[in-house]
ZADREN-640852 format. One record per residue: x, y, z of N, C-alpha, C in turn; residue in one letter. Coordinates in steps of 0.2 Angstrom, whole numbers, plus 2048, in hexadecimal, padded with zeros to 3 digits. Example, Ala and Ser with C-alpha at 12.3 -4.5 7.8 and 13.67 -1.06 7.14 Angstrom:
842 | 7E4 | 827 | 83E | 7EA | 827 | 842 | 7F0 | 827 | A
840 | 7F5 | 823 | 844 | 7FB | 824 | 840 | 800 | 827 | S
END
This chain:
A23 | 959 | D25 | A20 | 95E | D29 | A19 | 960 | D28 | X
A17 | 960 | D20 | A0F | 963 | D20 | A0C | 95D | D23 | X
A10 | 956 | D20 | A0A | 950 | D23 | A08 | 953 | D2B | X
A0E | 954 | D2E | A0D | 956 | D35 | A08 | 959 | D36 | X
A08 | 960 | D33 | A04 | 966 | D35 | 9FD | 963 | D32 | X
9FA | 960 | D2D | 9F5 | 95C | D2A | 9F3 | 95C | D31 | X
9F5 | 957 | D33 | 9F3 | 952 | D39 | 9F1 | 955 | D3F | X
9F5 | 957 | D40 | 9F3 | 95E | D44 | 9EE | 964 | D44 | X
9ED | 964 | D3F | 9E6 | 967 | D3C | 9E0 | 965 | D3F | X
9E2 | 95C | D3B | 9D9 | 958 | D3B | 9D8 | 957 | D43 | X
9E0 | 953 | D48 | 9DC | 955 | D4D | 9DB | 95A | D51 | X
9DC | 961 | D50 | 9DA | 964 | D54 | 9D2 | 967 | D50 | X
9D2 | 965 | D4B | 9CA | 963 | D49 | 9C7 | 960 | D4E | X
9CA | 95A | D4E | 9C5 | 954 | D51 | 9C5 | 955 | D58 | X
9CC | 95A | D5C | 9C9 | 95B | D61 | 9C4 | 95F | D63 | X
9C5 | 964 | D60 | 9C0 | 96B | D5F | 9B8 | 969 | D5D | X
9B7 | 965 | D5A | 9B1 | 961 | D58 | 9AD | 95D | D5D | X
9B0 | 95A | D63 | 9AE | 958 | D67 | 9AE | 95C | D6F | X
9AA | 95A | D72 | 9A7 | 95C | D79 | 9AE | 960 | D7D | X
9AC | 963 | D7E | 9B3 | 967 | D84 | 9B3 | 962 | D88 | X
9AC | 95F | D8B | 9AB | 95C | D92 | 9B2 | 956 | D91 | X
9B3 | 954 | D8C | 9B7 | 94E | D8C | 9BD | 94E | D87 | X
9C2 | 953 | D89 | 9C6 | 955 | D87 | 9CB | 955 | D8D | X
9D0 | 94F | D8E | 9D4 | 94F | D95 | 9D9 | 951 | D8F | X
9DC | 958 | D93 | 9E2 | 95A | D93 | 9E8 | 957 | D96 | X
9EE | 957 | D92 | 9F6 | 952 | D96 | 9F7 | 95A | D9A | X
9F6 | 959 | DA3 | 9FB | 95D | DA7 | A01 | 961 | DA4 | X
A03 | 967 | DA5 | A07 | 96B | DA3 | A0E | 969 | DA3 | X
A0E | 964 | DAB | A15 | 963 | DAA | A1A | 95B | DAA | X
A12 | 958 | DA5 | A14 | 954 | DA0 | A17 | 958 | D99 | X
A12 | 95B | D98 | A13 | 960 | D91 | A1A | 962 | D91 | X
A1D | 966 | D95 | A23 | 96A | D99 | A27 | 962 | D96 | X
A27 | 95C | D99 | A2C | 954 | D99 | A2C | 956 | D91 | X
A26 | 957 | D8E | A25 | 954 | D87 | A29 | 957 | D85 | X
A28 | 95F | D85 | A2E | 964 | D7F | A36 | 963 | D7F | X
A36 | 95C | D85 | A3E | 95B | D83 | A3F | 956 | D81 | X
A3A | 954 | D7D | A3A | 94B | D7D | A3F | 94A | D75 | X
A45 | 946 | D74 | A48 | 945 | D71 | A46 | 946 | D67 | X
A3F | 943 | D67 | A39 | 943 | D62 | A35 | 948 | D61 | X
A36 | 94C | D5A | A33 | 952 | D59 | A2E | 952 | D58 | X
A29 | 94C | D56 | A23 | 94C | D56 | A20 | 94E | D5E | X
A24 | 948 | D61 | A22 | 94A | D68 | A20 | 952 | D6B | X
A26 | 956 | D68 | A28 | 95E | D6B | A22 | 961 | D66 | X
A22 | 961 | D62 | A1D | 966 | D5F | A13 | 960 | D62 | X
A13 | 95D | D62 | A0D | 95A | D66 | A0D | 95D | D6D | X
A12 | 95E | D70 | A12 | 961 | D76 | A0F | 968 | D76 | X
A11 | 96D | D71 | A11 | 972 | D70 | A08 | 974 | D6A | X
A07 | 96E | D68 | A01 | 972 | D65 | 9FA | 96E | D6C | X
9FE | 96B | D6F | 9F8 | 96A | D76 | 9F8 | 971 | D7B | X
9FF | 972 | D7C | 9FF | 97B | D7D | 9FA | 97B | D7B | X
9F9 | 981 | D75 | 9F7 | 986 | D71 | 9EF | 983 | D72 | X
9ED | 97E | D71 | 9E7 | 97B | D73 | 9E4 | 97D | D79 | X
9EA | 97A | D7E | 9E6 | 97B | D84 | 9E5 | 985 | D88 | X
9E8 | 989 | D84 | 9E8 | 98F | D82 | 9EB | 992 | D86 | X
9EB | 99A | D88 | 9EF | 99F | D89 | 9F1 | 99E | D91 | X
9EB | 999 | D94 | 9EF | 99A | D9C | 9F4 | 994 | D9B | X
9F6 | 990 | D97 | 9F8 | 989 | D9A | 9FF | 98E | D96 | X
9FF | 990 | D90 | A05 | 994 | D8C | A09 | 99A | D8F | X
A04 | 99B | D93 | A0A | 9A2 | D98 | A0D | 99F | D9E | X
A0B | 998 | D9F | A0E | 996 | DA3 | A15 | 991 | DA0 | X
A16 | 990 | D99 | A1B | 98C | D96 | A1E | 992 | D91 | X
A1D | 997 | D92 | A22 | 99D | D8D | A28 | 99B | D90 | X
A2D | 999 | D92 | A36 | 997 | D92 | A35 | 992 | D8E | X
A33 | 98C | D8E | A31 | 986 | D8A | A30 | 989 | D80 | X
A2C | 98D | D82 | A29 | 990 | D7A | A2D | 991 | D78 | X
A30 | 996 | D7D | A36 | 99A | D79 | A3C | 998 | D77 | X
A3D | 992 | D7B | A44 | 98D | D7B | A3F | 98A | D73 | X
A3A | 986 | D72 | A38 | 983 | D6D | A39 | 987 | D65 | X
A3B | 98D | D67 | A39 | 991 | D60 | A42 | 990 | D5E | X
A45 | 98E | D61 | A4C | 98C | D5D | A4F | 986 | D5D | X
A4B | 982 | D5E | A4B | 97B | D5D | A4D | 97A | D55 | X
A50 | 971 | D56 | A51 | 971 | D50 | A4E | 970 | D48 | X
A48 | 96D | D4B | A43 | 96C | D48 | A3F | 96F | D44 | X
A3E | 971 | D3F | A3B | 977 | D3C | A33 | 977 | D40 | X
A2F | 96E | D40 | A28 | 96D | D42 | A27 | 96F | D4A | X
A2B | 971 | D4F | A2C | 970 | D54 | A2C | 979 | D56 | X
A32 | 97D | D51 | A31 | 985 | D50 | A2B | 986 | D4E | X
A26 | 982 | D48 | A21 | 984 | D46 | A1C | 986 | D4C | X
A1A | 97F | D4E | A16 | 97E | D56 | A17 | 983 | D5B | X
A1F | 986 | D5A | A1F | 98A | D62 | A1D | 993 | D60 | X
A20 | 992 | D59 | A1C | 99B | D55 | A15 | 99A | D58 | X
A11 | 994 | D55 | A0A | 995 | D56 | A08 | 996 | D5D | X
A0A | 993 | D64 | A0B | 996 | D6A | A0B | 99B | D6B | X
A0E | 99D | D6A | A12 | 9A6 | D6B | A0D | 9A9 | D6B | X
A08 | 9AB | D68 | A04 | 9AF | D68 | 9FF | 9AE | D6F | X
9FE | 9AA | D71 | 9FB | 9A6 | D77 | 9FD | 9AB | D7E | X
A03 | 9AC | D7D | A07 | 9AF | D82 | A07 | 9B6 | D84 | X
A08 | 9B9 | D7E | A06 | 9BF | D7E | A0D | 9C3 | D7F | X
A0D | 9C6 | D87 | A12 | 9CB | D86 | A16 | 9C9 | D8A | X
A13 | 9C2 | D8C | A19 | 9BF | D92 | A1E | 9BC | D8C | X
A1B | 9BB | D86 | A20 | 9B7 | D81 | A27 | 9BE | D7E | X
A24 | 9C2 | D83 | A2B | 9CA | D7E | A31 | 9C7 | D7D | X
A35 | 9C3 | D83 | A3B | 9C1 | D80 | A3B | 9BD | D7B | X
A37 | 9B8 | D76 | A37 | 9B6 | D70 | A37 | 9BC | D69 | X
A39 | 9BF | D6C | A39 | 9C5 | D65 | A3D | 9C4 | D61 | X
A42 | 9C4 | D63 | A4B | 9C4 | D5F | A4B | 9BF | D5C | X
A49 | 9B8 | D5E | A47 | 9B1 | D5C | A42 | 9B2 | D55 | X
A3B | 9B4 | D57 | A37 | 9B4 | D53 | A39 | 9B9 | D4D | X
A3C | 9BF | D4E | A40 | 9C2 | D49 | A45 | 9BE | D44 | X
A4A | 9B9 | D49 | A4D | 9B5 | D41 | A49 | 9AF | D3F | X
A45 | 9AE | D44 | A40 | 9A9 | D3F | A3C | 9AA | D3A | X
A3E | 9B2 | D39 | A3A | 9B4 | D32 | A3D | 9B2 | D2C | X
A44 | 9AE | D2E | A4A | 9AE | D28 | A4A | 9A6 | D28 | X
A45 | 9A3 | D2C | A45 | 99D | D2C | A47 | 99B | D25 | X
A4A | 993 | D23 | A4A | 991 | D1D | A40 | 98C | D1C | X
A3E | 98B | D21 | A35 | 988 | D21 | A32 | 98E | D1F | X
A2D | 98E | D1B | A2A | 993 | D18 | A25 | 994 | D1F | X
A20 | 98E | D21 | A1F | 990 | D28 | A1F | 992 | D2E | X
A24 | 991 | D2F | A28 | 994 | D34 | A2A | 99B | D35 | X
A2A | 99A | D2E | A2A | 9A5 | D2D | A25 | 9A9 | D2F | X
A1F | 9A5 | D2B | A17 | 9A7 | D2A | A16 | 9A7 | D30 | X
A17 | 9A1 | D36 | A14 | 99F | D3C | A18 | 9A6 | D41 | X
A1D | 9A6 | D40 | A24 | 9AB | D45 | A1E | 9B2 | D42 | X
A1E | 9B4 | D3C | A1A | 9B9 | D3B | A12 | 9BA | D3F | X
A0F | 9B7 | D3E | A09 | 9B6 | D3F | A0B | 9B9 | D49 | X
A0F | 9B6 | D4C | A0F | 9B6 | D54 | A14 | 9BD | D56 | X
A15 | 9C0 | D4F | A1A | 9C7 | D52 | A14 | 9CD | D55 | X
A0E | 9CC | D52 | A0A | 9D1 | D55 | A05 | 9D2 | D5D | X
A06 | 9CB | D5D | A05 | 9C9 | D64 | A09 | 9CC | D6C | X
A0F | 9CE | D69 | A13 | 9CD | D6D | A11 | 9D6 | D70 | X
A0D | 9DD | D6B | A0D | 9E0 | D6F | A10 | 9E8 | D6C | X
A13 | 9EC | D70 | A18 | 9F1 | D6F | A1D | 9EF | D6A | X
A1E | 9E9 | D6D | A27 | 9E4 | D6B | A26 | 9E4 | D63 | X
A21 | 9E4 | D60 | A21 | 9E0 | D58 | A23 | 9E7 | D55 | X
A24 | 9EC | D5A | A28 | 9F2 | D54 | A2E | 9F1 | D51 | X
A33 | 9EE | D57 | A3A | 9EA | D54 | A38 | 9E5 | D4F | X
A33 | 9E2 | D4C | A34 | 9DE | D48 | A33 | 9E0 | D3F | X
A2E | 9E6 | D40 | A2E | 9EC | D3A | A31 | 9E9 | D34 | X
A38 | 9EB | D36 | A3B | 9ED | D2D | A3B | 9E5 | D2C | X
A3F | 9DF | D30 | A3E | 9D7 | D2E | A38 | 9D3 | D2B | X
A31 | 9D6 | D30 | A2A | 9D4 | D2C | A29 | 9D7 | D24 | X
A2D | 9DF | D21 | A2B | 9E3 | D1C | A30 | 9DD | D19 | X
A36 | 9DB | D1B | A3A | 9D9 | D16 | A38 | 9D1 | D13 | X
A33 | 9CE | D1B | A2F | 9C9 | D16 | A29 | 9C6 | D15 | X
A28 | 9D0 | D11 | A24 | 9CF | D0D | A24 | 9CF | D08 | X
A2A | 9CE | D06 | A2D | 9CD | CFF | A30 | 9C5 | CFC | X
A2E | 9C2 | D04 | A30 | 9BB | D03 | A2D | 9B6 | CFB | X
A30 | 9B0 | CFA | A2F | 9AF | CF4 | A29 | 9A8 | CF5 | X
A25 | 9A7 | CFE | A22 | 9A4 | CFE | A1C | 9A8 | CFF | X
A17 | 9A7 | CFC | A10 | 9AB | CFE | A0C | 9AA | D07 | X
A0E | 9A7 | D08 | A0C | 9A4 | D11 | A0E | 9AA | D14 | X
A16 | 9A8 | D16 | A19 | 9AC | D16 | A18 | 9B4 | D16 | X
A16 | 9B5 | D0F | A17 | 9BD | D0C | A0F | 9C0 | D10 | X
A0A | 9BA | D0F | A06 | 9BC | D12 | A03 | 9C1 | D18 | X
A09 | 9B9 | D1D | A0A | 9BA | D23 | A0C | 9C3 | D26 | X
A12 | 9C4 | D22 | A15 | 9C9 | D22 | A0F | 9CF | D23 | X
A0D | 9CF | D20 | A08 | 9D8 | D1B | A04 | 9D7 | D20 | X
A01 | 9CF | D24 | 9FC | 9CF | D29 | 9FE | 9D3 | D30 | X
A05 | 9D1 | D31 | A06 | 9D3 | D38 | A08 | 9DA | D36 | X
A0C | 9DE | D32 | A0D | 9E4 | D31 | A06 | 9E8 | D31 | X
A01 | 9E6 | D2F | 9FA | 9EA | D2E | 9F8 | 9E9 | D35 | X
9F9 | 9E4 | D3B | 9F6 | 9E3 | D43 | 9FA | 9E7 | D46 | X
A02 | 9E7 | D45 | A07 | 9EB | D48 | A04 | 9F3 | D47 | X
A04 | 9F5 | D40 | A00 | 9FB | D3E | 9FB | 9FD | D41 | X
9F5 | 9FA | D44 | 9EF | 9FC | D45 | 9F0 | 9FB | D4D | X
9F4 | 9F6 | D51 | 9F6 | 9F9 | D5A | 9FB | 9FE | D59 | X
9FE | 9FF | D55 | A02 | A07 | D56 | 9FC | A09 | D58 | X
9F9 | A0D | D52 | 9F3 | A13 | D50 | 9EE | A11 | D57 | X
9EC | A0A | D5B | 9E8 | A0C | D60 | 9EE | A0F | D67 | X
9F5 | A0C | D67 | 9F9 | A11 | D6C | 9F9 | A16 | D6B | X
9FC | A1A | D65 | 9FF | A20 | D60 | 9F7 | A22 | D5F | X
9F2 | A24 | D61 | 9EE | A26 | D5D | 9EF | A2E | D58 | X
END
């Protein structure tokens, strides 16, 4: 899975390093074919062209994400955490989801689930006591992630709540 995420990385480097002008996006609903394709490399390629091609192409595939984040593939959960954010509040019914993916057994998948709990708005207050409990996780990503979204969760209360 890291070689994945590796690779993933350098080309979204190399995409981001070249010209927007020459950047052909795959149609949405090739993407949409792809997140079912039998091959998980497939499913997560799907999904980090999402998040790529950013927050309008992603609100238009939140069922997709959302169905992606319980997939059985830990690299495929990863990709669709990383989504989530993109979405925003259309993504609310991912909460429950994103909440046991904090129990995930992939240390990223935890981190990425946490990372996309603050996005989601009002909603990240249900996730509270889950993110506190993994900040005590035993993988630092992880533990990171936690104390991140709990300090973003704390700071949209206080501008709601002022």
């Amino acid at each position: 899975m890291r070689r994945i995420i590796w690779i993933g990385i350098c080309l979204t480097w190399v995409v981001g390093c070249s010209s927007r002008e020459s950047v052909s996006w795959t149609p949405l609903d090739d993407l949409l074919k792809q997140l079912a394709d039998p091959s998980a490399d497939m499913r997560y390629a799907a999904l980090r062209e999402i998040k790529q091609q950013g927050p309008n192409t992603a609100k238009k595939a939140v069922p997709q994400i959302v169905a992606a984040l319980k997939d059985q593939d830990s690299t495929v959960r990863y990709g669709a955490a990383l989504a989530v954010p993109l979405c925003g509040h259309d993504a609310a019914d991912a909460m429950p989801t994103l909440i046991e993916l904090l129990k995930d057994r992939d240390a990223l998948v935890r981190a990425a689930a946490a990372n996309a709990i603050p996005a989601l708005g009002a909603n990240a207050q249900t996730a509270v006591s889950a993110l506190q409990r993994l900040s005590q996780d035993s993988d630092v990503k992880a533990r990171n992630a936690a104390v991140h979204a709990l300090k973003q969760i704390a700071n949209n209360t206080k501008l709601i709540h002022p």
